[in-house]
C-alpha positions in Angstrom: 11.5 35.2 4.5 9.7 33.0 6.5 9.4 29.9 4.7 13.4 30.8 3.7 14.0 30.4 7.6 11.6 26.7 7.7 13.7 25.6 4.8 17.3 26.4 6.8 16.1 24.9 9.9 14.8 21.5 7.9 18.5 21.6 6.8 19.7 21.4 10.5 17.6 18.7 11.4 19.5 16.5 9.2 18.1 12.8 8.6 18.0 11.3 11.8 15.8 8.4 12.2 13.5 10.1 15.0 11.9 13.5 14.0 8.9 15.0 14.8 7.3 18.3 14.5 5.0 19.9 17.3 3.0 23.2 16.5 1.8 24.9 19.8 1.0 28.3 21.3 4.3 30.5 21.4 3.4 30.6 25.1 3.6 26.9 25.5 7.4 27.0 24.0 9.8 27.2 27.3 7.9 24.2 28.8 8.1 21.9 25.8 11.8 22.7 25.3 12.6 22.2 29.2 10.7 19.0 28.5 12.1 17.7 25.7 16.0 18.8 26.9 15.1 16.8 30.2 14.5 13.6 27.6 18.0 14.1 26.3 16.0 15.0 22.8 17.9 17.7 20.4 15.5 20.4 19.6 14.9 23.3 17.3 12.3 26.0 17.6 10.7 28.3 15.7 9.1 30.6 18.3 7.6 33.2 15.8 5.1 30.5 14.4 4.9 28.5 17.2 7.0 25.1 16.2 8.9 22.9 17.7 11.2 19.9 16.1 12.5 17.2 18.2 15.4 15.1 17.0 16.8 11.6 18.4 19.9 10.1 17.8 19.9 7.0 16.0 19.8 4.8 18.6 16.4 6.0 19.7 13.5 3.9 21.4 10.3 3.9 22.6 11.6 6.6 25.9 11.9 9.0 23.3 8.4 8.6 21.4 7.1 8.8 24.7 8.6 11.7 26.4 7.3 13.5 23.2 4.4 12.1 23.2 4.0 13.5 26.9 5.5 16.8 26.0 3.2 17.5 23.3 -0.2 16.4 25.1 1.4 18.5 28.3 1.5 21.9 25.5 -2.0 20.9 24.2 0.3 20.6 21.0 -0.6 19.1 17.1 2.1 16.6 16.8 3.3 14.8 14.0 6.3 12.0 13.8 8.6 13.2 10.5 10.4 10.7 10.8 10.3 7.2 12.6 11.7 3.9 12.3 9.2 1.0 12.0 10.8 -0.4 15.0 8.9 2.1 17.0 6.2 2.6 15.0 4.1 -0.5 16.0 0.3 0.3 15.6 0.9 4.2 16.7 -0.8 7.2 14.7 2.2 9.3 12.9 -0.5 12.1 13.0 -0.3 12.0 16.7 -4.3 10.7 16.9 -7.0 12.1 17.7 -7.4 14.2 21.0 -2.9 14.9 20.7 -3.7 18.8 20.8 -6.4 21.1 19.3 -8.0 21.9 15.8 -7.1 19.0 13.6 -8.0 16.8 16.6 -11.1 18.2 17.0 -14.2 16.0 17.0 -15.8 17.9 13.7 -12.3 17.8 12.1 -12.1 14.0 12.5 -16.0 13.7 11.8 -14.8 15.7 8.2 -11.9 14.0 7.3 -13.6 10.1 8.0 -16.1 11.4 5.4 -13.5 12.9 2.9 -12.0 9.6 3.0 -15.1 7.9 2.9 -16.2 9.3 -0.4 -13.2 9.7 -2.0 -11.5 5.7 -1.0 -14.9 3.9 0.0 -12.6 0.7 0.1 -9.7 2.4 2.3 -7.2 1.1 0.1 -5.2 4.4 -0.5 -2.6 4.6 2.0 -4.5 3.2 5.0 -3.4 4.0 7.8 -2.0 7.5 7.3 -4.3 10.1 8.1 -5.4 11.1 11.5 -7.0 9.1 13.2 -5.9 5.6 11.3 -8.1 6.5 8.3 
């Protein structure tokens, strides 16, 4: 039922050109949502497992990567950009970098993952760029 409920909600986000997805502490919920509503950001929430989507309109720009930026840091929250136009991109981690929350940040997690990648694309040519942490 649950991942019937994910897959109607990715429905309603539609295909906007700014979409990102921020997994937090249920707890943490009303103060990213006052947030993001403040930043003039559409939201949609999924309080039972703890996630939040924040949608721009199409005219978005760098106000709105930061206010959620901000807002996610602010919930200790894993972020990750969905969706966002190369205009706004620039040399920003879509996986929110290191430090943007807790557990996949987490220094042993990044320590893991740089040697996953290591061993498995010693010359970093798959996909550079698009795991945490620019590996």
């Amino acid at each position: 039922e649950q991942a019937r409920l994910v897959g109607r909600l990715r429905d309603l986000q539609g295909a906007g050109s700014l979409r990102a997805r921020l997994a937090l502490l249920p707890t943490r919920l009303d103060a990213v949502l006052d947030s993001l509503g403040e930043s003039g950001l559409g939201t949609i929430a999924h309080p039972a497992a703890g996630l939040v989507w924040a949608l721009a309109p199409e005219d978005a720009d760098e106000t709105a990567v930061t206010a959620i930026e901000r807002a996610a840091r602010a919930a200790d929250a894993e972020l990750l950009f969905e969706s966002l136009p190369d205009a706004l991109r620039g040399d920003r981690d879509v996986f929110g970098g290191p430090g943007s929350g807790s557990g996949a940040s987490s220094p042993t997690l990044a320590a893991l993952l740089r040697e996953l990648k290591r061993r498995f694309d010693p010359q970093g040519i798959l996909n550079p760029g698009r795991m945490q942490g620019f590996l």
